[in-house]
RORODREN-32389 format. One record per residue (C-alpha): x, y, z. Coordinates in steps of 0.25 Angstrom, whole numbers, plus 2048, in hexadecimal, padded with zeros to 3 digits. Example, Ala and Ser with C-alpha at 12.3 -4.5 7.8 and 13.67 -1.06 7.14 Angstrom:
REM RORODREN-32389
8317EE81F;8377FC81D;
This chain:
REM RORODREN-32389
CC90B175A;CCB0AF768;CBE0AB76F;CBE0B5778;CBF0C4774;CC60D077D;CB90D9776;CB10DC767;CB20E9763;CA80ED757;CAB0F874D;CA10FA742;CA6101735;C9C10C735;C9410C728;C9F104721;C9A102714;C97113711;CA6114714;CAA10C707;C9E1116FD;CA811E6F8;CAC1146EC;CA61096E4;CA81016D8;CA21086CA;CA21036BC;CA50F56B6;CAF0EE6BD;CBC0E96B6;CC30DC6BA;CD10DE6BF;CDB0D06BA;CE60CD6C4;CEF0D06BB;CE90DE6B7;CE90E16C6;CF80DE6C6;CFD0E56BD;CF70F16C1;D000FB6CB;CFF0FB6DB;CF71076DA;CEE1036D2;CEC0F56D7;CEA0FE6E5;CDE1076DE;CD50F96D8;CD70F36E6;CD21016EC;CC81036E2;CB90FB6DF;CBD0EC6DC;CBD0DD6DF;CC90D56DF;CCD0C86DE;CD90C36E6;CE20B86EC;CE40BD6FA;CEF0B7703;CED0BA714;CFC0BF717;D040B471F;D050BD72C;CF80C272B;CF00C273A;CE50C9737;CD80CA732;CD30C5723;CD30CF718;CCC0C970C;CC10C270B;CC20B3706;CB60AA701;CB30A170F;CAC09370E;CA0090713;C9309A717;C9D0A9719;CA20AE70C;CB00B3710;CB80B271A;CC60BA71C;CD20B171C;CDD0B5726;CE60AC728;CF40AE723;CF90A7716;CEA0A6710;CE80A8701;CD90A96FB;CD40B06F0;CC70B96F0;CC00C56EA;CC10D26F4;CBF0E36F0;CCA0EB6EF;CC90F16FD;CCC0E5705;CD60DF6FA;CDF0ED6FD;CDC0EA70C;CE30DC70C;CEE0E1703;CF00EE70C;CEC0EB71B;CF50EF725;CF90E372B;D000D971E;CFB0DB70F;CF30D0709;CF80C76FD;CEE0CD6F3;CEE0C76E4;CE40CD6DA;CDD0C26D3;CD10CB6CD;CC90D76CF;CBD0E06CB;CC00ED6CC;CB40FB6CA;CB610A6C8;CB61106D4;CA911A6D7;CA111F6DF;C921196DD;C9011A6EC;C961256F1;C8B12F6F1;C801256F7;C89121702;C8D12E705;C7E134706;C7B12770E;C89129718;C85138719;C7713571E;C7A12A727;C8513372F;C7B13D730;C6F133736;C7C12E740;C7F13B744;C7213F745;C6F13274E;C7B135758;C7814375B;C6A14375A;C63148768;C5413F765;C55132766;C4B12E75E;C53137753;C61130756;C5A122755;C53126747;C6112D741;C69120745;C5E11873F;C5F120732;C7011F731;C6F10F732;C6410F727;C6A11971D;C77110722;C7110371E;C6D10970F;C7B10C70C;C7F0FD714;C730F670C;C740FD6FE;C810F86FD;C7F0EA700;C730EA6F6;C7F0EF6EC;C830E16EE;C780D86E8;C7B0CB6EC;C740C06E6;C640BE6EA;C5E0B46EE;C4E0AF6EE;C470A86F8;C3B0A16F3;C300966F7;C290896EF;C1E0806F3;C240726F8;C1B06D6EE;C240746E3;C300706E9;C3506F6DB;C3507C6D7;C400816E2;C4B0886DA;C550806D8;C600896DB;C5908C6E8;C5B0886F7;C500846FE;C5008C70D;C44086713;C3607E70F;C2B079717;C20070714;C1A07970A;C25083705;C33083701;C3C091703;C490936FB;C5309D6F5;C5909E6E9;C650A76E3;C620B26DA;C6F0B76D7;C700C66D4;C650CF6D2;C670DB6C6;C670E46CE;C6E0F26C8;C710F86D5;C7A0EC6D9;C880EF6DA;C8F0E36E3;C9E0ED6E0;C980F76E8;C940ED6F4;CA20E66F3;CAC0F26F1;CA30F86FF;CA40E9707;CB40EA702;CB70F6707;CB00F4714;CB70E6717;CC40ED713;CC10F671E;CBD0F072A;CCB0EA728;CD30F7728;CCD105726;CD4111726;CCF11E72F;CD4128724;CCE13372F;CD712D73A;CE1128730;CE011A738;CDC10C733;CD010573A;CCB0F6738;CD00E773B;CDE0E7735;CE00F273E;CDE0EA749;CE50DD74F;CDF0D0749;CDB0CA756;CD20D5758;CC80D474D;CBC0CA750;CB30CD744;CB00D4739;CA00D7735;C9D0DE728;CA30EC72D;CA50EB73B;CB20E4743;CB20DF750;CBF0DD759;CC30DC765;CCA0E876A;CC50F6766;CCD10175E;CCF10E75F;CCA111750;CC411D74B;CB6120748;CB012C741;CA112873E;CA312672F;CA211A726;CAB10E728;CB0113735;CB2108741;CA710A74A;CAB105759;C9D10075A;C9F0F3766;CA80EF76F;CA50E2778;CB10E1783;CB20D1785;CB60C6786;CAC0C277D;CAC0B5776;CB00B7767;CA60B875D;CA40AA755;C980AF74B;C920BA746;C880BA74F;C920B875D;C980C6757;C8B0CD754;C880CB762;C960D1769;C940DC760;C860DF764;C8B0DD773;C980E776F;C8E0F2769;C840F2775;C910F177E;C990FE778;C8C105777;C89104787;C97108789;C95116782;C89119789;
């Protein structure tokens, strides 16, 4: 990144997740063997890497590649992945389907993709009707905010579409179930009876605070495919998406490497804007900030939130 940029332009996926709910992994899963993968024909190895699966794989970044990462890579220290780029590296790591045909497909230079593993499901449709019903109502509370002649009545309606938006949001990260954790508290005089498996977070003169793992809870509503097949196909897309309505391609590969400053859960940020089409619906790119610089590059999470808020007050004022 160069320290200074020419601008940071925000587009926001619009409801992203809802846009990859149509299918989802149902029934037991079977483990696929590199050597069953292989044996199997184009096609069909083309249909498991479309369908509901994790693979295992041993990735190799092409030796002209110049742009951004594709896969994800376990990554020392407190992240827990990063995205290797640089030409010529090799590193093996689990991905879903959805971003595995990516790297194997972009339009720029196929990956090096070897199938070491993988976990495939029936596809279904255990989602479909809820996220449809909640999709449905959400377009009609926006619509109902942006036309809306009451105030008070816009406000509500907007406040309504963001909440039914974070049930669908919410729900499926509580499909995840990661591991839980207790915080708990003992006397100093019962030091001793501290877990041992515990962390101790803070203590005073009188008591002593710490957490535990719990592992997983039994939970019969968890289903961590259905979270991970979403968060796939999502990642896959705010790297290349196709506008089957404009019969265009949107997203980061589409754009020169020198031009993407981050990535943040379904949102991209560059620095010059594009021309991309936008329809209201799920998984479209919202142009949503626009800050024109120079601006000093972002460092941390926190130096972007705070251009993107400036770029979102800014583009706002400007449609006025």
């Amino acid at each position: 990144m160069p320290e200074q940029l020419p601008a940071l332009v925000e587009y926001d996926r619009t409801f992203a997740y809802a846009k990859h709910t149509w299918k989802s992994a149902v029934g037991t899963p079977r483990r696929v063997t590199a050597t069953t993968f292989a044996t199997w024909s184009q096609k069909e190895q083309v249909r498991a890497l479309f369908g509901c699966g994790h693979w295992h794989v041993r990735v190799t970044v092409p030796d002209t590649w110049d742009h951004v990462g594709i896969l994800p890579a376990p990554a020392p220290g407190d992240r827990a992945w990063h995205y290797p780029s640089k030409p010529g590296t090799s590193f093996t790591t689990w991905a879903g389907g959805p971003e595995v045909y990516t790297a194997l497909t972009n339009p720029l230079t196929p990956w090096k993709i070897e199938i070491l593993d993988g976990i495939l499901f029936d596809d279904g449709k255990p989602l479909d009707d809820w996220s449809k019903k909640l999709k449905d109502c959400w377009a009609r509370l926006a619509a109902q905010a942006a036309v809306h002649g009451d105030e008070t009545q816009a406000t509500a309606a907007r406040l309504a579409s963001r909440a039914v938006r974070a049930i669908l949001l919410y729900g499926i990260g509580a499909f995840a179930q990661r591991p839980r954790t207790v915080t708990g508290t003992t006397p100093r005089t019962l030091e001793r009876d501290v877990p041992a498996d515990a962390e101790i977070i803070a203590f005073d003169n009188e008591m002593i605070t710490w957490q535990r793992p719990t592992g997983f809870a039994r939970d019969p509503h968890a289903h961590p495919e259905w979270a991970a097949g979403i968060w796939s196909s999502a990642r896959s897309a705010l790297l290349s998406q196709r506008m089957r309505e404009d019969d265009t391609f949107v997203g980061a590969l589409h754009v020169p490497a020198a031009s993407v400053v981050a990535f943040r859960t379904d949102a991209l940020y560059l620095t010059a804007a594009h021309p991309w089409p936008y329809h209201g619906q799920p998984g479209d790119y919202l142009y949503k900030g626009h800050l024109t610089g120079p601006l000093p590059a972002p460092a941390t999470e926190d130096d972007l939130l705070a251009l993107r808020d400036a770029g979102r007050t800014a583009l706002t004022a400007g449609s006025r």
